[in-house]
N, C-alpha and C positions, 0 to 999 in steps of 0.2 A: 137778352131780357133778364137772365139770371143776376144779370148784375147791376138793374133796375131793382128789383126785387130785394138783393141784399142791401143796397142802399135805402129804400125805402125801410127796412128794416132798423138800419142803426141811423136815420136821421129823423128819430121825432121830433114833433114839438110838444113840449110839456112845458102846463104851468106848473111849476111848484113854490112852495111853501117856506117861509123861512132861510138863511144861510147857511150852506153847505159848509162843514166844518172845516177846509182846505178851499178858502176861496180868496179870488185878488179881484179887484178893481186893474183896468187893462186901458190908459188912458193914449197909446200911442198905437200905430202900426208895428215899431220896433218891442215896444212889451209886449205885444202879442207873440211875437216870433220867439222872442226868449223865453215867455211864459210857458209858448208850450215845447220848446225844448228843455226846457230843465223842469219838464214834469218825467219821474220815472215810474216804470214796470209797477215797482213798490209801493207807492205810493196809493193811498186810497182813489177815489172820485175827487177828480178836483171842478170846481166850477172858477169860472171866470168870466167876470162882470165886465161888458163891454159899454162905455158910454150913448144912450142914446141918441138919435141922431148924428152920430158921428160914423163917417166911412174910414175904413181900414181898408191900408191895400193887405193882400192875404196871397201869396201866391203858394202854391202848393207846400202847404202845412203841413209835415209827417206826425199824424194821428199813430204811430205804430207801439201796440203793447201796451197803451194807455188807456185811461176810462177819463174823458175829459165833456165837458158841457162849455157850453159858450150861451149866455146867455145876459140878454137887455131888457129895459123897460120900455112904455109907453111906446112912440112909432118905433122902435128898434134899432137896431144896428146894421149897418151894411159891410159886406166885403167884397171888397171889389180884387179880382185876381187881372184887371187891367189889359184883358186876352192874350197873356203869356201861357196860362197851363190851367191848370184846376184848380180851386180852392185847396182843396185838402184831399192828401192821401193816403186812407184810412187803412191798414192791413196790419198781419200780424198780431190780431186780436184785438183790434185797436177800437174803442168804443167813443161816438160821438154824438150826443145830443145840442140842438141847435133852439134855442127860445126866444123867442123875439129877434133873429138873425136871419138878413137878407143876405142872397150871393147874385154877384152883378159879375157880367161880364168873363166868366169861364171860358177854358179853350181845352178843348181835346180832340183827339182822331177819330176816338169812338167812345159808343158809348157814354153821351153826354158829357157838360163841359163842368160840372159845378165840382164833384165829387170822385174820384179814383177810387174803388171798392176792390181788391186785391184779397 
């Protein structure tokens, strides 16, 4: 349950306001991948703009030591981890907000299947 708890913690959903000053438009599965490996430690808050209505496959994302958002408009974004593993693997300080972002089809042992909280 602890690790319900910490998930719930770092997976809000927030509307916000405006363009984050470190943000990309994310038009494939494969930019996504890239986008959030060549996000670093250093780096401020980045957001990244997912097209709506479009699914991304997403299979376990390393969220580690970053402050990253993932966020859509209108009916939103989906990701589908295609029940190989989790969406994303959040640890190591790693911060994640989700905005308009559906998660389809997770797979884990425990502990639910959407999210990894380490």
């Amino acid at each position: 349950w602890q690790g319900r708890l910490l998930c719930a913690a770092l997976l809000m959903l927030r509307v916000s306001s405006g363009t984050a000053p470190h943000a990309k438009e994310v038009k494939t599965s494969a930019e996504l991948q890239e986008a959030i490996a060549a996000i670093s430690a250093f780096y401020p808050p980045v957001t990244l703009h997912l097209l709506p209505s479009t699914t991304y496959q997403a299979v376990r994302l390393p969220v580690h030591n970053i402050n990253v958002t993932l966020k859509s408009n209108g009916s939103g974004a989906t990701l589908d981890a295609m029940g190989r593993s989790r969406c994303f693997d959040v640890a190591h300080g790693g911060h994640l907000i989700l905005d308009h972002v559906h998660i389809t089809n997770g797979s884990g042992s425990k502990n639910g299947g959407a999210v990894l909280v380490r």
